[in-house]
VOKEKOL-463125 format. One record per atom (N, C-alpha, C): residue in three letters; x, y, z. Coordinates in steps of 0.001 Angstrom, whole numbers, plus 500000, padded with zeros to 6 digits. Example, Ala and Ser with C-alpha at 12.3 -4.5 7.8 and 13.67 -1.06 7.14 Angstrom:
BEGIN
ala513190494310507800
ala512300495500507800
ala513200496700507800
ser512850497750507080
ser513670498940507140
ser512900500030507870
//
This chain:
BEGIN
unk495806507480530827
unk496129508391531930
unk496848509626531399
unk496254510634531633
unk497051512036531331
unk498832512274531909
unk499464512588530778
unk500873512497530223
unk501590511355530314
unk500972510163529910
unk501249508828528908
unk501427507780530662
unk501228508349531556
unk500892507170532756
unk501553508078534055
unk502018506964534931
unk502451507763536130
unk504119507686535951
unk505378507988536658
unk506805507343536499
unk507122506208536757
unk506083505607537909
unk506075504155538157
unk506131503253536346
unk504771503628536020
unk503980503060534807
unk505496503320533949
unk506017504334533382
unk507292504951532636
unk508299504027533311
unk508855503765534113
unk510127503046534791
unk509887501290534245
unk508633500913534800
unk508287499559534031
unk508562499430532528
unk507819500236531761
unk507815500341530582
unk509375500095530334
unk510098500991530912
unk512015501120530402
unk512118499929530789
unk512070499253531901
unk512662498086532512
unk512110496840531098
unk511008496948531008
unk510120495474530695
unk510923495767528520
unk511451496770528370
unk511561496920527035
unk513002496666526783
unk513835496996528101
unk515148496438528059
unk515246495167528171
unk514036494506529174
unk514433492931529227
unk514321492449528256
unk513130492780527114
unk513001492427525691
unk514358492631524787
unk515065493441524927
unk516144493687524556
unk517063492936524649
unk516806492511526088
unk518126491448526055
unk518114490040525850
unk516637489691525852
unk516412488193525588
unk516121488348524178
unk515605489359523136
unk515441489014521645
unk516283490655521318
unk517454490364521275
unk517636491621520590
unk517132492033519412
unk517146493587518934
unk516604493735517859
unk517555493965516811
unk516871493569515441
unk517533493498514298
unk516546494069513126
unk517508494935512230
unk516977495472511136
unk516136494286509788
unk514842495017510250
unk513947494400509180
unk514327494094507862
unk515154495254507412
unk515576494689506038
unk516703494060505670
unk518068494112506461
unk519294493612506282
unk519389492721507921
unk518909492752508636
unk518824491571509854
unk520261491892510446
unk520770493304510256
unk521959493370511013
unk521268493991512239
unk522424493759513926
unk521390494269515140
unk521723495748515183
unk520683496117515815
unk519811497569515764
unk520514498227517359
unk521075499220517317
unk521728499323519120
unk520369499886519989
unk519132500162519875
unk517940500286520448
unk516800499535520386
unk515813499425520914
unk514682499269520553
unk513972499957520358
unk512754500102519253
unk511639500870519107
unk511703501257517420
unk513130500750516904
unk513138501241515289
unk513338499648514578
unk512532499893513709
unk512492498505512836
unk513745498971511571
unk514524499295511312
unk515513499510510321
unk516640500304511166
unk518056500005510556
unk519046500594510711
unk519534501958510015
unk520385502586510501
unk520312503945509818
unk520434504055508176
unk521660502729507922
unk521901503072506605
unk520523502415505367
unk519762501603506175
unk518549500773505196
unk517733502532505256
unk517466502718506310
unk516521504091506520
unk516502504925505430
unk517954505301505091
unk519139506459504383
unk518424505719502747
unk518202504586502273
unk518078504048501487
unk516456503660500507
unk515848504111501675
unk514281504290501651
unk513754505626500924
unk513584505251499486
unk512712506474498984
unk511459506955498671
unk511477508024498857
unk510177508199498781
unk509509508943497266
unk508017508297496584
unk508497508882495508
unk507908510653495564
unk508367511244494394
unk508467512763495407
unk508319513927493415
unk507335514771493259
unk507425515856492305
unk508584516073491553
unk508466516021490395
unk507006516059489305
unk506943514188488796
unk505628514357489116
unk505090513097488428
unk503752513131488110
unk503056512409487072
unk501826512021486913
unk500696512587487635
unk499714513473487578
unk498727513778488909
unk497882512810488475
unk497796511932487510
unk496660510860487825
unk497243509521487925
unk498305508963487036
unk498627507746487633
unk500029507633488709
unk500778508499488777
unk501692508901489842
unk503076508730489490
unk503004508116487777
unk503976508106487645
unk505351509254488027
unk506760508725487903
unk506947509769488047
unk507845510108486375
unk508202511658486157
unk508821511622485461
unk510638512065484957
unk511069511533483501
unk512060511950484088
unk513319513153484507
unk512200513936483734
unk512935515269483905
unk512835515645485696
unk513411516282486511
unk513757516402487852
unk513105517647488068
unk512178518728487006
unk511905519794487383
unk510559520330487050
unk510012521067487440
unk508867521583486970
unk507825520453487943
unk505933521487487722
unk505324520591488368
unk505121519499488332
unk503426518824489115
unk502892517155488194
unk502194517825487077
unk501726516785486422
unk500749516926485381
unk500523515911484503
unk499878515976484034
unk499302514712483234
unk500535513924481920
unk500492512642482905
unk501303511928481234
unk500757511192480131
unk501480511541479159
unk501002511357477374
unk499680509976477556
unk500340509163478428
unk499817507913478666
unk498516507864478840
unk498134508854480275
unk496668509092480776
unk496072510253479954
unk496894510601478564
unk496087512020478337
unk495399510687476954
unk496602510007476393
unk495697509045475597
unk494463508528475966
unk494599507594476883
unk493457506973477735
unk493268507033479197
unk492784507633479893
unk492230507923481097
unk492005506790481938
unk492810506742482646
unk492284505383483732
unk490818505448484189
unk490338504477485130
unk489243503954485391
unk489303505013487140
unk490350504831487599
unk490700505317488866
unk490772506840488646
unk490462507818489867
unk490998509006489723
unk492168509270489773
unk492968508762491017
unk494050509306491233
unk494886508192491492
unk496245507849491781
unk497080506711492323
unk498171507346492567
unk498454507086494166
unk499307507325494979
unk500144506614495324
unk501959506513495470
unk502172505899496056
unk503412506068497607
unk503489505282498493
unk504520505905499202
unk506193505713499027
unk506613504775498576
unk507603504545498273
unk508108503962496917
unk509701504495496599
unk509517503793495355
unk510218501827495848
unk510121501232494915
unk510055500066495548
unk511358499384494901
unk512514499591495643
unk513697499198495655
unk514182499038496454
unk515538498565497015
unk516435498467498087
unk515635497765499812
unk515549498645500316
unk514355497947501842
unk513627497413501418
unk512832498429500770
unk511228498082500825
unk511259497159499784
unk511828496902498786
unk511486495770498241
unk511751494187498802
unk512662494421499584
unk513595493171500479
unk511924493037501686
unk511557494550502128
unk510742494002503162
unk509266493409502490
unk508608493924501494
unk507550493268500427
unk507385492018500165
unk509026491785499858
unk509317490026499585
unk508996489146500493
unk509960489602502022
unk509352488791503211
unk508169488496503569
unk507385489921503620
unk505916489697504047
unk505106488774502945
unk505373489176501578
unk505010488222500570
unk505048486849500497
unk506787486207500703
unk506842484789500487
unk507052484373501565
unk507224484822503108
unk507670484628504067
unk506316484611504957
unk505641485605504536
unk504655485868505829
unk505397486497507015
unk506159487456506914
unk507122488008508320
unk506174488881508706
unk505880488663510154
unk505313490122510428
unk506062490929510981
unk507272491052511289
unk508216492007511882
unk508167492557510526
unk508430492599509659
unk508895493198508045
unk507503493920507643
unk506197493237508459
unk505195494206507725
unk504553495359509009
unk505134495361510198
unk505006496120510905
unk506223497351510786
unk507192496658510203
unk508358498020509963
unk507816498981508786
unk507199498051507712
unk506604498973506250
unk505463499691506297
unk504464499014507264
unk503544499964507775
unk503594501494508722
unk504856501024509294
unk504948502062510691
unk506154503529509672
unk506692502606508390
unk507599503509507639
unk506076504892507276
unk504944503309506491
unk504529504038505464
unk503039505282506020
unk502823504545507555
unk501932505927508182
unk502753506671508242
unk503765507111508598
unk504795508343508561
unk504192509156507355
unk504404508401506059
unk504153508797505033
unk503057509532504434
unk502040508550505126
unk500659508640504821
unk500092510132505371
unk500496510042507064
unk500564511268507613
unk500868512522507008
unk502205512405506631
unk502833513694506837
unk502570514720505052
unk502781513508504050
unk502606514204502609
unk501296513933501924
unk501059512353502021
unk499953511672500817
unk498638512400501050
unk498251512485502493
unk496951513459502545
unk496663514587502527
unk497749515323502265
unk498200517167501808
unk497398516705500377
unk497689515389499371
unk497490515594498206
unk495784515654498236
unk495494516544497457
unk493775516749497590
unk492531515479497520
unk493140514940496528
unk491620514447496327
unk491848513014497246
unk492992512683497670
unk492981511675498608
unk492555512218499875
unk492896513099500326
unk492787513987501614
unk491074513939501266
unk490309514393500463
unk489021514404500457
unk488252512766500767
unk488948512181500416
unk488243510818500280
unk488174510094501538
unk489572510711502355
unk489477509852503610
unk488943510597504607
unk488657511677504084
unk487961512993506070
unk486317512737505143
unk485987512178504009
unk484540512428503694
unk483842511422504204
unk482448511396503551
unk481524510169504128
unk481505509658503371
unk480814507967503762
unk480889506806502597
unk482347506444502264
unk483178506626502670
unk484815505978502681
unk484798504364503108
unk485629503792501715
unk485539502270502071
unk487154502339501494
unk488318501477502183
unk489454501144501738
unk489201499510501231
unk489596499273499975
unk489229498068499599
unk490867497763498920
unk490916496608500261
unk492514495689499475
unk492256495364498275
unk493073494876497368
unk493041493901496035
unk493304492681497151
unk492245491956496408
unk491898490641497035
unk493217489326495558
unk493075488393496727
unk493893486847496321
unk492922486039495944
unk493081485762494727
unk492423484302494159
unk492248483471495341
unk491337482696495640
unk491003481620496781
unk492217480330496804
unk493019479933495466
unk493701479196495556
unk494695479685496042
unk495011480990495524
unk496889481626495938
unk496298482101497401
unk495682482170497888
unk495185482838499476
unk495582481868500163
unk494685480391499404
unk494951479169500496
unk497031478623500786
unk497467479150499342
unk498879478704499026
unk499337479475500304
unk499345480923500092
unk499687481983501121
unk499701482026502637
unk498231481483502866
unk497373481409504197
unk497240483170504455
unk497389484351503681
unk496615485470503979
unk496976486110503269
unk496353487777502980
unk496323488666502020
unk497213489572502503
unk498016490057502068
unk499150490977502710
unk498865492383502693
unk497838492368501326
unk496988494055500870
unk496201494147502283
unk495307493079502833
unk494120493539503615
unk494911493479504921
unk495872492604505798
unk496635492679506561
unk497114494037506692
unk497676494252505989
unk498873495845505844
unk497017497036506373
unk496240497151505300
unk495155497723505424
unk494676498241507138
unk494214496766507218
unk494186496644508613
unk495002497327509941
unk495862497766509614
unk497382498424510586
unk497024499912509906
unk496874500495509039
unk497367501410508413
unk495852502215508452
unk494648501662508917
unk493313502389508657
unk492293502011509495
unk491438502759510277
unk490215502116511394
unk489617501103510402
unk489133500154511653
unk488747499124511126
unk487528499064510138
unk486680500229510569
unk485538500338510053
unk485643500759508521
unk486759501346508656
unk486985501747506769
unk486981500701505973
unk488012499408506569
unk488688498575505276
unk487477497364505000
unk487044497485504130
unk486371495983503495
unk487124495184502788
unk486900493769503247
unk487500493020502464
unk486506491888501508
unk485292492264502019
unk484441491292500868
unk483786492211499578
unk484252493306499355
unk483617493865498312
unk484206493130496866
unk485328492907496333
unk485390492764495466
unk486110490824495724
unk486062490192494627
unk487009488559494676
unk487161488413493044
unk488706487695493274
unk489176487840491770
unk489041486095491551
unk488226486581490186
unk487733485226489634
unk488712484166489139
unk489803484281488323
unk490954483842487870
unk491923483939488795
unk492525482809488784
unk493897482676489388
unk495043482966488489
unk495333484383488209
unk496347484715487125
unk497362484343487165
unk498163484331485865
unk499726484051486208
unk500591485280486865
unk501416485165488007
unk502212486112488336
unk502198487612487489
unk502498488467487958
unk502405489678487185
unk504052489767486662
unk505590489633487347
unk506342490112487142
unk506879489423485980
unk506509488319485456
unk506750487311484463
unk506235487867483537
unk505268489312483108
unk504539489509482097
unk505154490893481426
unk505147490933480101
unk505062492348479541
unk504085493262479881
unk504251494424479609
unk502915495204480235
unk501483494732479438
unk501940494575478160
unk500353494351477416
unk499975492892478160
unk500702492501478179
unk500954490569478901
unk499705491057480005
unk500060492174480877
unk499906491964482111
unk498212492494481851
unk497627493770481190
unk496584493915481465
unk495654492916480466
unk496588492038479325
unk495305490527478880
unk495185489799480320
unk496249490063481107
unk495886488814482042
unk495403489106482879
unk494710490636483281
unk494148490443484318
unk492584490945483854
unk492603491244482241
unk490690491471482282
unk489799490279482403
unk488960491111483116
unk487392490252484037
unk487995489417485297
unk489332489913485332
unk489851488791486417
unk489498489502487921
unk488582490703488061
unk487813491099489024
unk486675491195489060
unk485815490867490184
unk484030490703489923
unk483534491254491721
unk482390492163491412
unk482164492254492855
unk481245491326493022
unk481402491260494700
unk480981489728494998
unk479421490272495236
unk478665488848495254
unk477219489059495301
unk476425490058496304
unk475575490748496161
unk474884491520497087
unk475725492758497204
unk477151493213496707
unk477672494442497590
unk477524495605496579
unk476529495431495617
unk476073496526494670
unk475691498043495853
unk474549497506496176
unk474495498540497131
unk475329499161498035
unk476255498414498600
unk477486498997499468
unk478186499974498698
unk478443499479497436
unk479673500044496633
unk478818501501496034
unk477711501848495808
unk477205502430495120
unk477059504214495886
unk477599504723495126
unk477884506370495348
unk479196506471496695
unk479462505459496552
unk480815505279497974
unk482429505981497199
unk482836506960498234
unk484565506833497579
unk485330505916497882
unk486079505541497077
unk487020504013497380
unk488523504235497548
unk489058503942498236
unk490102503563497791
unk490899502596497830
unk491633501917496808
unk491984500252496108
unk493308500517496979
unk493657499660497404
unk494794499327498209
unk495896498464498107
unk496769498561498127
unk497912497100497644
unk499494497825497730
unk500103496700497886
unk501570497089498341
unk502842497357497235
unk502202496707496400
unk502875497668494899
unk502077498151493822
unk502352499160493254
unk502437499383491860
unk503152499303491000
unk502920498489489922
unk503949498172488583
unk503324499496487554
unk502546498354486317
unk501915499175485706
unk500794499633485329
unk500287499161486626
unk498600499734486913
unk497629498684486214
unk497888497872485850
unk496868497114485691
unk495749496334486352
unk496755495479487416
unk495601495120488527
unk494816496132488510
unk495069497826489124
unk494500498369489755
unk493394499003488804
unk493918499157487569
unk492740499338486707
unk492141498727486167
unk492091497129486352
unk490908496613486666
unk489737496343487343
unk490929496731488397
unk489841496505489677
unk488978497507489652
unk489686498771489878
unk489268500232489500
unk487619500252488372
unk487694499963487515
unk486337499540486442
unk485366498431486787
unk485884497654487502
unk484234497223488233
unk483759497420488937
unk484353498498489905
unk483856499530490725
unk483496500431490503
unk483937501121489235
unk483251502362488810
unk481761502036487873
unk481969500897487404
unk480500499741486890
unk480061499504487708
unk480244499392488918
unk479010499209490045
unk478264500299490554
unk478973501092490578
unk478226503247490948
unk479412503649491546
unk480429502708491868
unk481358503983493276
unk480884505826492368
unk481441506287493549
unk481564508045493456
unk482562507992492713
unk483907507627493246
unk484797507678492659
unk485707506483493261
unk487292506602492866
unk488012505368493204
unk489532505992492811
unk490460506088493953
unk491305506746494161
unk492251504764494388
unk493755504831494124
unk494540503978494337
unk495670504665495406
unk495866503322496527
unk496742504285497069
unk497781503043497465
unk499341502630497595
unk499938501467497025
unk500822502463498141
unk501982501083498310
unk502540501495499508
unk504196501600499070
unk503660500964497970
unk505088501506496939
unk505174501360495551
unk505508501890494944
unk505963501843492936
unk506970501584492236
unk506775500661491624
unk507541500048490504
unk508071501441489590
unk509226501794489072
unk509873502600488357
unk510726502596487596
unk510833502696486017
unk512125502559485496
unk513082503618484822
unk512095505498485755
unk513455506274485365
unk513884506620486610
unk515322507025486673
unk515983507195487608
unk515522508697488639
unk515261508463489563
unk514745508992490663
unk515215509137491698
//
C-alpha cells in the first residue's frame, strides 16, 4: 500500500512490536546485554566495535596493508602468483562482534546472530562493496550465479546446515544463489589448526563440480561466497575448478577477513 500502509496498519505495527518487546525483550546479538528498543540487533558499544575493512589494500586479494596511506594495488603476493579468482572482497574485518557473531551461527546455529550479520553486512554490501567495479559489474550483468562454499556431506550432517548458503540466501534473490554447483570431496581438517602452507595442502582437489553443471557454470560470472576469509585458500580452490570448468570469471565476496596488521 502506498506510504508503507494506512495509520490504522502503522498503530498495530507499534502496538504488536511493543508487545514483542515486552514478552521477549531484546538483547544484543553479540554481548546478549538488553537493547532499550527494538528493531537493532547490536548495542551501541558492539556497533562502535564493528570494522569495516577500508583503503589501501590488495585490489585483487583484499588484503589489507600496513602502511595507512596511499591507494589499493597489487600485493608482492598476487604479483608473484595470481590467484585463480579475480577479485576478493570483504565486509568486515573479523574480530570483536563479528567474530563472537560467526561463532554462534557456526557452532550454535543462532539465527538471531545470523540475521544481525546479514542485516550489518547488506548495509555494507549496499552502500561501498558495489561502488567497487568489477563486483558492481558482476552483480547488475547477465549469467550471475552466487555460489556458497559448500560442507563436506559429513560436517553438513554434524552441523544440520551451511551457514555460507543460509547467509547467501538473506543477502541475494533467490534466483542468483546456487547451491548445487560445486561439493567438496574431502572432509578436511579444520582450517584454523593449519599453517598457511598446511592450509592450501589441505584443501587441493578438495573441490569438484558436481555432475552435469558444466554447462551451467560455463561463460557464467560467479561469485564464491562464505563468511570468512583467512588466507584464501578455500577460496582459491574453489575459485580453479570453476575457472576449469569455463566460468567468465569468479569474483570472492566473504562477509568478513581474517587480518594480522593492525587496522
Amino acid at each position: 500500500m502506498p506510504g508503507g500502509g494506512s495509520p490504522w496498519q502503522k498503530n498495530m505495527k507499534r502496538l504488536l512490536e511493543n508487545l514483542l518487546g515486552l514478552l521477549f525483550p531484546p538483547v544484543c546479538a553479540a554481548c546478549r546485554l538488553p537493547l532499550p528498543t527494538m528493531g537493532k540487533f547490536l548495542c551501541a558499544e558492539c556497533l562502535s566495535e564493528v570494522k569495516q575493512l577500508e583503503s589501501p589494500k590488495c585490489s585483487i586479494c583484499g588484503l589489507p596493508f600496513e602502511s595507512r596511506s596511499g591507494p589499493d594495488h597489487i600485493c608482492g603476493k598476487c604479483m608473484k602468483r595470481r590467484p585463480s579468482f579475480k577479485q576478493a572482497v570483504s565486509c568486515f574485518i573479523y574480530k570483536g562482534p563479528v567474530r563472537k557473531l560467526i561463532h554462534r551461527i557456526k557452532f550454535n546455529g543462532d539465527a538471531y546472530a545470523s540475521r544481525a550479520l546479514c542485516s550489518l553486512s547488506a548495509e555494507v554490501i549496499r552502500a561501498s562493496i558495489l561502488q567497487e567495479m568489477s563486483i558492481t559489474n558482476i552483480i547488475r550483468g547477465a549469467g550471475v550465479m552466487v555460489v556458497p562454499i559448500p560442507l563436506h556431506i559429513a560436517r553438513l550432517r554434524r552441523r544440520g546446515f551451511n551457514q555460507a548458503a543460509t547467509m547467501a540466501a538473506s543477502l541475494f534473490p533467490k534466483d542468483k544463489v546456487y547451491v548445487d554447483i560445486l561439493q567438496r570431496t574431502r572432509d578436511t581438517r579444520p582450517q584454523m589448526q593449519l599453517s598457511e602452507r598446511q592450509r592450501h595442502d589441505n584443501l587441493r582437489g578438495a573441490f569438484r563440480l558436481r555432475h552435469n553443471r558444466q554447462g551451467v557454470v560455463k561463460g557464467a560470472n560467479i561469485i564464491l561466497f562464505d563468511d570468512i576469509l583467512t588466507t584464501g585458500a578455500t577460496m582459491e580452490n574453489a575459485a580453479c575448478e570453476l575457472v576449469r570448468a569455463g566460468a567468465s570469471s569468479v569474483c570472492v565476496l566473504t562477509l568478513s577477513r581474517a587480518v594480522t596488521v593492525k587496522v
